[in-house]
TITORLO-806287 format. One line per 8 residues: number of its first residue (from 1); their letters; for each residue x, y, z of C-alpha. Coordinates in pm, 1 decimal, m for minus. Each point is the difference from the previous one (the first is absolute). Layout:
NUM) a) X:Y:Z | ...
! end
This chain:
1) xxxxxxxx) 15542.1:7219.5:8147.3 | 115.2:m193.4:272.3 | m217.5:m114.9:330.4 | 319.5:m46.6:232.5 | 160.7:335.9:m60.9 | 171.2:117.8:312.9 | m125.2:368.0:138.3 | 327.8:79.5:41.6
9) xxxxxxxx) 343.3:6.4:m185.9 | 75.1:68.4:m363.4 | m339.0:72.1:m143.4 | m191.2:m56.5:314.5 | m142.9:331.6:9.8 | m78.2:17.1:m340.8 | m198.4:m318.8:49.6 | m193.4:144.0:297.4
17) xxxxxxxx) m54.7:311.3:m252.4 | m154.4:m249.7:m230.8 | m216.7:m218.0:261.7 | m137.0:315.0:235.6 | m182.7:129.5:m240.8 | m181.1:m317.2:m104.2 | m99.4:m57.2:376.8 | m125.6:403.6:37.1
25) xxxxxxxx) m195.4:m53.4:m302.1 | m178.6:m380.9:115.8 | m52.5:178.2:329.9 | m179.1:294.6:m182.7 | m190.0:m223.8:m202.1 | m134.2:m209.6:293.7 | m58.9:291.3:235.4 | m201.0:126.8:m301.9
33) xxxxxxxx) m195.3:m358.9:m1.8 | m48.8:35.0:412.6 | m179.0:299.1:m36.0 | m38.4:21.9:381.3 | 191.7:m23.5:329.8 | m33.1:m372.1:m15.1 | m139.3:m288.7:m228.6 | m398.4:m69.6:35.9
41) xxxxxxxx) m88.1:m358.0:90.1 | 205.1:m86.9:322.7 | 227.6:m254.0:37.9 | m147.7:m246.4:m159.2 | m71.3:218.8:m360.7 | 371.4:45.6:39.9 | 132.6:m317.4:24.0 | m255.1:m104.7:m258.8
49) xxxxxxxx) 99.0:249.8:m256.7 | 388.7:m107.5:67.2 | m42.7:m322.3:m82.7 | m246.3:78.2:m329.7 | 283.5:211.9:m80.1 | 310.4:m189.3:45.2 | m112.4:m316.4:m74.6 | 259.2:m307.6:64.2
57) xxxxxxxx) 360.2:188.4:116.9 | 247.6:m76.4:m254.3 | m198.6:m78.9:m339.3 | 88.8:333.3:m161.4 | 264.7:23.2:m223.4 | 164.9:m292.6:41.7 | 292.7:33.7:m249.7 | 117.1:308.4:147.4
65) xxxxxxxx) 365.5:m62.9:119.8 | 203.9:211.9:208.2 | 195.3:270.3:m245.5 | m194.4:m34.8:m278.5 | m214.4:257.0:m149.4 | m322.2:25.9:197.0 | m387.8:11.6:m179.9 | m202.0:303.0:194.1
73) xxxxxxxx) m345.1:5.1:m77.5 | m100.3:352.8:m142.8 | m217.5:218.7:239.3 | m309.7:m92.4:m200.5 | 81.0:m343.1:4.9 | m18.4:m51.1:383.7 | m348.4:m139.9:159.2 | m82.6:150.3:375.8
81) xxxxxxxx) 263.0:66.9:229.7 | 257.5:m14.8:m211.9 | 25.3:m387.2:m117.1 | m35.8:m98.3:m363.1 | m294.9:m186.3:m112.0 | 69.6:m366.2:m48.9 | 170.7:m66.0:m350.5 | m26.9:m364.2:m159.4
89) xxxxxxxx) 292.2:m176.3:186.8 | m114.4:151.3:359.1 | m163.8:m185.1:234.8 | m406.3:95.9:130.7 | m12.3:139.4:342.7 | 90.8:m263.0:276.0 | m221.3:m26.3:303.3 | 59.5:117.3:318.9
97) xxxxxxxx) 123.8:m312.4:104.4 | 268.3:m36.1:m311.7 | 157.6:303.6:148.8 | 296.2:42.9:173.4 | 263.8:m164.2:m222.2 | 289.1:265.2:m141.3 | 119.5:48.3:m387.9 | 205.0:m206.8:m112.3
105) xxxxxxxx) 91.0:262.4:m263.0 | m25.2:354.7:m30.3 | m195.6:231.4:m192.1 | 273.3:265.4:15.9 | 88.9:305.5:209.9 | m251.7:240.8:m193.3 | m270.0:m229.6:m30.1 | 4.5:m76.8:352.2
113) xxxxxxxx) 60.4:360.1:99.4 | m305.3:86.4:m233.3 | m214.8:m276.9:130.8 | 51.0:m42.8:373.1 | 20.1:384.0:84.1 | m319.2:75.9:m171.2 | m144.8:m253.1:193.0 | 162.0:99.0:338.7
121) xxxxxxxx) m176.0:365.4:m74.1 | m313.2:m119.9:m127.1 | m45.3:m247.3:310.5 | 139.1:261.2:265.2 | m69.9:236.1:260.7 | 44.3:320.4:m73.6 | 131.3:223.1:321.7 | 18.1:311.7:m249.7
129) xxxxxxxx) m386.3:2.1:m28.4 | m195.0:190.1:214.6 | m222.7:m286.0:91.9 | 275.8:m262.8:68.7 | 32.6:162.8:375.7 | m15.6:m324.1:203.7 | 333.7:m11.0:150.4 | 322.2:163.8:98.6
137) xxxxxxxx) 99.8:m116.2:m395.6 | 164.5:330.5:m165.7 | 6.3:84.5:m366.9 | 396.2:7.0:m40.8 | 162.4:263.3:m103.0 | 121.9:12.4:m337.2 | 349.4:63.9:85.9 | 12.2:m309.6:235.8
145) xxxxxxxx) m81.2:m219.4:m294.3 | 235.7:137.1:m225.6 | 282.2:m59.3:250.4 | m158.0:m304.9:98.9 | 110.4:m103.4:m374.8 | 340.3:78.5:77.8 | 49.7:m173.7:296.9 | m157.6:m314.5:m154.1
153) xxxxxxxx) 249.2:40.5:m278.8 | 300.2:76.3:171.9 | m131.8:m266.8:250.7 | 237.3:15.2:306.7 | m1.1:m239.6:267.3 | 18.8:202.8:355.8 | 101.6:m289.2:181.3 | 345.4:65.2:m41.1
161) xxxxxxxx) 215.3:318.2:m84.7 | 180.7:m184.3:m328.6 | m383.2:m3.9:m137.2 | m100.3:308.2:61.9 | 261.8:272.0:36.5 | m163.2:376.4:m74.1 | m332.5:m191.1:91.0 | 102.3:m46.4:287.4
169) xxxxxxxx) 137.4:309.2:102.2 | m359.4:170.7:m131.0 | m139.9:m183.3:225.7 | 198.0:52.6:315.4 | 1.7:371.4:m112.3 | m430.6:m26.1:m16.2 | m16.9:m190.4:308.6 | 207.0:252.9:179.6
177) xxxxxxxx) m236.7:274.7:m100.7 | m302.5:m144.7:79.4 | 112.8:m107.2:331.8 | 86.6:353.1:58.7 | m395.0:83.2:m127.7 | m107.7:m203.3:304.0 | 279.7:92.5:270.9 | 66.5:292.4:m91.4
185) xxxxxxxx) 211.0:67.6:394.3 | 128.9:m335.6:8.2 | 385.9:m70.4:3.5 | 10.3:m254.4:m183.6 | m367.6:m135.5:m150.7 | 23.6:m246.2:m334.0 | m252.0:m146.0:m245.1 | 44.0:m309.7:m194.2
193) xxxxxxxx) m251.4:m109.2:m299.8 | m300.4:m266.0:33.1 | m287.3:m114.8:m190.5 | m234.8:200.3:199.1 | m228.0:22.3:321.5 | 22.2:m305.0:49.3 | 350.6:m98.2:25.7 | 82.7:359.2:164.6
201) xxxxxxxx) m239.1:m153.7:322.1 | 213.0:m329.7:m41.6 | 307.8:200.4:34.8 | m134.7:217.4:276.5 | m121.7:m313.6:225.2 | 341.9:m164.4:m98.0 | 201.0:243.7:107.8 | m237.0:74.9:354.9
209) xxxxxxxx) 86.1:m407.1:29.7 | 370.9:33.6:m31.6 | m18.7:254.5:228.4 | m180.9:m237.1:231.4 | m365.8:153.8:8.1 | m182.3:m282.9:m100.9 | m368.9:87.7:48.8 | m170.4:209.3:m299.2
217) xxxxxxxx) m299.6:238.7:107.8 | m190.9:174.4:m251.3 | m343.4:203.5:m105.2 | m310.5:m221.6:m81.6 | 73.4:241.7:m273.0 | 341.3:m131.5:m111.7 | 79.2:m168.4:m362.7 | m28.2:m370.3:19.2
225) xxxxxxxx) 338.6:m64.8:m60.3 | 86.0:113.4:359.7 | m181.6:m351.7:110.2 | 186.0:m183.4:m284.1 | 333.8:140.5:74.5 | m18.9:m99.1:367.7 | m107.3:m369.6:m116.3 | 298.3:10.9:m244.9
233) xxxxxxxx) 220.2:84.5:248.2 | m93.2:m262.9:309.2 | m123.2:320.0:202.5 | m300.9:5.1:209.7 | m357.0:121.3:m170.5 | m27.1:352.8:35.8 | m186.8:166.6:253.2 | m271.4:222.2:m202.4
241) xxxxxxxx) m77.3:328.4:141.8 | m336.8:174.7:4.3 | m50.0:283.8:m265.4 | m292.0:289.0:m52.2 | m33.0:111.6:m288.4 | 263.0:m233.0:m170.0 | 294.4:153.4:212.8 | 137.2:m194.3:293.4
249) xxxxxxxx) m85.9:141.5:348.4 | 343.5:102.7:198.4 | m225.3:m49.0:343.3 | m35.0:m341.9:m88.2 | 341.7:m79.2:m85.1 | 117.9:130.7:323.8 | m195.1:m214.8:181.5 | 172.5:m318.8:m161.9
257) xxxxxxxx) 308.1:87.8:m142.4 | 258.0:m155.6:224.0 | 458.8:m21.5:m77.8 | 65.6:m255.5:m265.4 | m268.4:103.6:m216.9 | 0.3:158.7:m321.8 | m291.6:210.8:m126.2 | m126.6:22.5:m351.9
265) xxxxxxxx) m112.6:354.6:m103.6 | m164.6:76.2:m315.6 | 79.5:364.3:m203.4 | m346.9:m78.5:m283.3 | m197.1:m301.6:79.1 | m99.0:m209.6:m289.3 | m352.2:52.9:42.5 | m56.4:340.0:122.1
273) xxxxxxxx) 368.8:229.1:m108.7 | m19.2:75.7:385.1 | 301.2:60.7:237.1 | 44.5:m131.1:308.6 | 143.2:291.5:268.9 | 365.4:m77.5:m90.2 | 137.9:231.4:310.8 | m211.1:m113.8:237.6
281) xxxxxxxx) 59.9:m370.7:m37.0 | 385.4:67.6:m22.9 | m35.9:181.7:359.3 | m158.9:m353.3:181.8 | 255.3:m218.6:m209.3 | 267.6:240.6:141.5 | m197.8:m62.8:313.2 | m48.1:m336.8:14.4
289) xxxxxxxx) 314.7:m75.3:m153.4 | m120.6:m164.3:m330.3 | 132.4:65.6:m348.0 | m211.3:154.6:m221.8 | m36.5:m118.9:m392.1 | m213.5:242.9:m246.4 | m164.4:m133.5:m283.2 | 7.3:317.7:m245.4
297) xxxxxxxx) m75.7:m227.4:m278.1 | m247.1:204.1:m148.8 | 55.2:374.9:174.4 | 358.9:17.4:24.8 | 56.5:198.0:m289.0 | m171.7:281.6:110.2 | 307.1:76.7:177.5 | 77.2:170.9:m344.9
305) xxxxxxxx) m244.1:241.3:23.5 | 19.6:312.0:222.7 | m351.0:26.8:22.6 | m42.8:m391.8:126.3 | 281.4:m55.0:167.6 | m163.5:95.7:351.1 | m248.5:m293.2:m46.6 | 328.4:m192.6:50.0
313) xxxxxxxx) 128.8:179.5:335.4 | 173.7:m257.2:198.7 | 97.5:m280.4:m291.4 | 349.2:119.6:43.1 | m45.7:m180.9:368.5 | m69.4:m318.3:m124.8 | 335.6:m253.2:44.4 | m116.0:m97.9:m401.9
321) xxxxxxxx) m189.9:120.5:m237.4 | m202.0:m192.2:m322.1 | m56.2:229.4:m290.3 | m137.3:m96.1:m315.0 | 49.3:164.4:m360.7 | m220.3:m229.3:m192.0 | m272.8:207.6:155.6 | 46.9:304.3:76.4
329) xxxxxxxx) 345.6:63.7:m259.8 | m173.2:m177.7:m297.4 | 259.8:m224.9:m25.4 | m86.8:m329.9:m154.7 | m15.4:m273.1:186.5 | 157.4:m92.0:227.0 | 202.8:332.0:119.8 | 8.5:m45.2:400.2
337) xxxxxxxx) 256.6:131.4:245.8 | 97.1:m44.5:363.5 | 155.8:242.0:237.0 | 194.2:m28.0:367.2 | 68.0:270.3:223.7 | 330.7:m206.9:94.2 | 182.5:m92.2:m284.6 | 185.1:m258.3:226.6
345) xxxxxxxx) m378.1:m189.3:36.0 | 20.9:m112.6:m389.7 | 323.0:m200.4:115.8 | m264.5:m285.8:102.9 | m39.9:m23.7:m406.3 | 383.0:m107.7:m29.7 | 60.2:m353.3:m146.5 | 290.8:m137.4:m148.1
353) xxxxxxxx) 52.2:m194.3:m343.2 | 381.2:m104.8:m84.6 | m81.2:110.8:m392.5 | m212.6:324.8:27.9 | 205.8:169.9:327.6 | 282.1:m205.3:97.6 | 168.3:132.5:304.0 | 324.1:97.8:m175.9
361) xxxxxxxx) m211.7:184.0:m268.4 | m147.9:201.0:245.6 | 308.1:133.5:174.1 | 170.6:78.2:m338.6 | m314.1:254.1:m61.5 | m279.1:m189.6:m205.0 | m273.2:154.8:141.1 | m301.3:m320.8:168.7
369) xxxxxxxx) m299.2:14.2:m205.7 | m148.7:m330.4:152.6 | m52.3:133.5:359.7 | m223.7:298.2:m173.1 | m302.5:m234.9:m43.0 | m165.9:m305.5:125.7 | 10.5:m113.9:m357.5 | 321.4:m89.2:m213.7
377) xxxxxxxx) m85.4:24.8:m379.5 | m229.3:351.7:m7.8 | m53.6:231.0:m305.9 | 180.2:364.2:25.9 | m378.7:129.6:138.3 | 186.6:326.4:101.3 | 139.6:167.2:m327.9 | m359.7:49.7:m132.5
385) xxxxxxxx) m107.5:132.6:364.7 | 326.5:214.0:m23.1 | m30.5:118.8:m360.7 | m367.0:96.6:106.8 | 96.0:184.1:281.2 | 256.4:202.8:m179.5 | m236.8:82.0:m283.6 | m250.3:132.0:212.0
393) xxxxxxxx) 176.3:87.2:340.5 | m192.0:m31.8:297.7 | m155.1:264.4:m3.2 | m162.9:m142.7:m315.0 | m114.7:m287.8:136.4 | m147.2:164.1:332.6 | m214.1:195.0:m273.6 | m113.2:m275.0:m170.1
401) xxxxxxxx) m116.5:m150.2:368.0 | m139.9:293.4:69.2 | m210.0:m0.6:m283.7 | m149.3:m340.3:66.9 | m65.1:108.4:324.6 | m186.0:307.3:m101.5 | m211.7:m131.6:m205.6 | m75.4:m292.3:228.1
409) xxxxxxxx) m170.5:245.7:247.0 | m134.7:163.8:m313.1 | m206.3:m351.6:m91.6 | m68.2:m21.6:385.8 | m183.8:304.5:m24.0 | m172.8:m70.4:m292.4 | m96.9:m367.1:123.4 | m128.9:209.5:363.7
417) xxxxxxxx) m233.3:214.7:m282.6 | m127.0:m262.8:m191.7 | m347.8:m131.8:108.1 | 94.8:m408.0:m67.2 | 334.6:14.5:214.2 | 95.2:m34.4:333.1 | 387.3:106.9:95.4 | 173.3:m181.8:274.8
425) xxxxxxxx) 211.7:299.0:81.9 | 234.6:297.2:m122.0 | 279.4:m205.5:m196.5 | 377.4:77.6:156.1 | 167.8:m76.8:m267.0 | m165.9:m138.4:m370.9 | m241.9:m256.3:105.2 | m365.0:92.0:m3.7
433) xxxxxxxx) m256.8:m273.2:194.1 | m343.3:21.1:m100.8 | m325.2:m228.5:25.2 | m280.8:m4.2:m220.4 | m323.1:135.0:191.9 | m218.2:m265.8:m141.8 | 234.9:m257.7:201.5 | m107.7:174.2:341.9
441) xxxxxxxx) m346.0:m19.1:m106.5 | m64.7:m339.3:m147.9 | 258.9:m252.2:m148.0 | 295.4:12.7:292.0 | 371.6:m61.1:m50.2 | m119.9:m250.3:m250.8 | m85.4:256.8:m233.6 | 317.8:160.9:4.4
449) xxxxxxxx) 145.8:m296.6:m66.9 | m183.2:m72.6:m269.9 | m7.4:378.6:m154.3 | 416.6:m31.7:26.7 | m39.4:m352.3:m190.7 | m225.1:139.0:m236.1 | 211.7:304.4:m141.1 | 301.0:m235.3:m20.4
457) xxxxxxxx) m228.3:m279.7:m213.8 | m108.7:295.0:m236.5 | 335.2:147.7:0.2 | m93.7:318.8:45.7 | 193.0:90.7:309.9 | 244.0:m181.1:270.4 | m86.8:75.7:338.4 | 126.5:m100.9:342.2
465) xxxxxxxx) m187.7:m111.5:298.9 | 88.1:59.9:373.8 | m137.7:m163.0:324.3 | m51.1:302.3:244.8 | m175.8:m63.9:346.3 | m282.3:231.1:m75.9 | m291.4:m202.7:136.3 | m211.8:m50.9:256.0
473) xxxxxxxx) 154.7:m28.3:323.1 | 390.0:18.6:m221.6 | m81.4:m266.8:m225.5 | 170.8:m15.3:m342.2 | m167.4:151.3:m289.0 | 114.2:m12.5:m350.6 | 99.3:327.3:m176.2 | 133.3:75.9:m355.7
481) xxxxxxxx) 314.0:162.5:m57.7 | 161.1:228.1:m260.5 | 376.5:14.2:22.5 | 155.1:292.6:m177.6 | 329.2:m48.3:m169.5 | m47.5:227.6:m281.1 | 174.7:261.6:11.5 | m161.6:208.5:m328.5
489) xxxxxxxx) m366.4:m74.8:29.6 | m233.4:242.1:173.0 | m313.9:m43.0:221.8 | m213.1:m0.5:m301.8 | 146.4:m282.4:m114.9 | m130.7:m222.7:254.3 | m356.1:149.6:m2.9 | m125.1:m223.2:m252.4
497) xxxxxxxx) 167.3:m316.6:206.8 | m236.1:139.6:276.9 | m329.0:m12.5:m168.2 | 69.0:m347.4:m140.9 | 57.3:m86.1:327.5 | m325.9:107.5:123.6 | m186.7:m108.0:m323.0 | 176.8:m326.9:40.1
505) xxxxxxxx) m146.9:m46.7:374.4 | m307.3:59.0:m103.4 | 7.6:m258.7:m269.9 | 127.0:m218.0:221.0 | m259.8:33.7:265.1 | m315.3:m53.7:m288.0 | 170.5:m319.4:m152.2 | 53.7:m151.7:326.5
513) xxxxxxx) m370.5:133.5:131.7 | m129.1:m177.2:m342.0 | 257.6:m356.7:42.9 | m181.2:m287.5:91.2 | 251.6:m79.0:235.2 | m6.7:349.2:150.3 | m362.0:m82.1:105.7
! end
């Protein structure tokens, strides 16, 4: 069968119907071959077992040519992840050094399917496992996927109207509801699509610049890209704001907020879930006359949920809004949106290029695509947030944040009983902070590091790590983290996670007792 079949026209679909399958079934086979939330041996075991099992790119069938009938090694046939042992006429496996060069010819559309997906599951992390709970990284919803197909296939351009005409509308038709989600009082609020957090903060320090506020201010608990965004942009370094207990103080902020500045707020910090006092904040911008941006990255979506939505009590005073459905929306990457209260503020995005929105195109009704985005070519990220989102309402995805919330503060409770653990605090949303006991005892933030390191080398579990000032005197201390995007897993799920934690530690602390270099 033929390699450079389109997706789409006569017999695309059918050709997809063909391929899918093969993918779904290299992806089961090297999930199988995983057998944990991520592959044992590091980095290093990784790259080592890529290169043992590719070999020198471009050796394989070498007298495949496009349209011809395509050899696809049986099931049986195929060595580990996926790749067929070396026949007579292949070449031995290259060094590391030999890599890098690209085929010359193909092996085919099912044998690379077949080959390269198994190995892309075999060699991945695996956010649908309980123990892969590092970092805001979702297990995607089925649904998503299956559109995401579609969109690939149908492949329109959202640059420009004559690319992507229903897309387009979809999208403008999504982005009006979820600017409604956030502002739901404003006049006149919009949304456009971005490629996450960290673009939304671009936008919202972009647009606080064309509005001329030019000097950021943000929470020593803000995401990093508030520092890059401000570099990006020619802006001033922002001024960081104390925080207790990972929320930014408003007392503090009053002190040095001054006009011309715009604060940084955070709605679920990265290392904590907590919320920063979204009300009282907007009060001293309104105050000091400073625009406020909120980072709702990671909490936003709670707005879908009845039960949550208080948590997020003054968002809907921000002047923008960052929201992000690769996280909470289990979207797959990237999924990220960006909301103004004044739909006139995303005017600063408007550009002009003669061929994608002339002037005269404009007036007779073609609708501007290019002033919705920073970028020019994007990918149609909306239609598999909007076919989500009309599968399960949202209502349906407020319960499936709810869930992740409950049975964060279900694992908090258990880590508070559990005789190895300390807990940092009551989680606010799905991120539970904990510390092995042995660490306060004997080995230190080095032994967290190390017990983190250790459960990602074994592949046994992928946890994250947060630097929380915790110490003596407000020093830094280092603290695991468990990051709950799974929206069907229970509490007892994660107890096993917790006593390898806690057996790990204590490994951890005899080996390095016992190292020479220890001593």
């Amino acid at each position: 069968m033929r390699a450079d079949g389109l997706a789409g026209g006569d017999g695309g679909a059918d050709r997809l119907g063909e391929l899918i399958p093969v993918a779904l079934r290299a992806m089961a086979v090297g999930v199988a071959e995983r057998g944990g939330p991520i592959p044992a041996g590091g980095p290093a075991a990784v790259a080592a077992a890529l290169v043992a099992e590719r070999g020198e790119p471009g050796q394989a069938a070498t007298d495949f040519e496009p349209g011809e009938p395509e050899a696809v090694p049986a099931p049986a046939e195929l060595g580990p992840a996926g790749f067929a042992p070396p026949g007579p006429h292949d070449a031995a496996p290259a060094p590391a050094a030999g890599r890098g060069a690209l085929p010359r010819r193909g092996v085919g559309a099912e044998a690379a399917l077949e080959q390269l997906s198994r190995l892309l599951a075999a060699g991945s992390a695996d956010p649908s496992d309980p123990a892969c709970a590092a970092h805001l990284h979702c297990p995607p919803l089925a649904v998503s996927v299956a559109a995401d197909v579609v969109a690939s296939a149908l492949n329109p351009s959202m640059d420009s109207w004559d690319q992507a005409p229903v897309a387009s509308e979809l999208e403008r038709e999504f982005t009006t509801g979820i600017a409604r989600l956030c502002y739901p009082g404003a006049a006149l609020p919009d949304a456009v699509v971005t490629t996450g957090g960290t673009e939304s903060n671009l936008l919202g320090l972009l647009l606080a610049r064309e509005n001329g506020i030019v000097q950021p201010v943000c929470g020593a608990n803000a995401h990093h890209s508030v520092a890059r965004a401000a570099w990006l942009l020619g802006l001033p370094a922002p001024i960081v704001v104390p925080c207790e207990g990972d929320r930014l103080l408003p007392d503090a902020l009053d002190k040095l907020l001054t006009p011309g500045c715009v604060v940084v707020a955070t709605a679920g910090t990265t290392n904590t879930g907590t919320l920063d006092p979204l009300p009282e904040i907007a009060a001293i911008c309104r105050r000091h006359g400073a625009r406020l941006h909120a980072d709702a990255a990671y909490g936003g979506m709670a707005l879908c949920s009845d039960t949550l939505r208080p948590k997020l009590a003054g968002l809907d005073l921000a002047d923008s809004v960052a929201l992000d459905l690769h996280k909470f929306g289990w979207q797959p990457v990237a999924a990220g949106l960006f909301a103004a209260r004044e739909a006139a503020d995303l005017g600063a995005l408007t550009v002009r290029a003669e061929y994608l929105n002339a002037d005269d195109d404009t007036e007779a009704g073609l609708p501007d695509l290019l002033g919705r985005s920073i970028r020019t070519s994007r990918r149609p990220d909306a239609f598999r947030m909007a076919v989500t989102v009309h599968a399960l309402g949202t209502d349906g995805l407020g319960a499936l944040v709810e869930r992740c919330c409950a049975t964060a503060t279900e694992v908090a409770r258990r880590v508070e009983a559990h005789p190895g653990l300390r807990l940092w605090g009551p989680p606010e949303l799905s991120t539970v902070v904990l510390r092995p006991l042995v660490a306060d005892e004997a080995g230190g933030d080095e032994l967290v590091a190390r017990v983190r390191r250790a459960l990602l080398e074994a592949g046994t579990a992928v946890i994250g790590r947060a630097a929380l000032p915790t110490g003596p005197g407000g020093a830094n201390q280092l603290w695991l983290k468990l990051t709950l995007l799974h929206p069907h897993t229970t509490a007892d799920d994660y107890l096993p996670l917790l006593d390898r934690i806690v057996a790990t530690a204590c490994a951890e602390l005899v080996a390095g007792r016992e190292s020479p270099v220890a001593s």
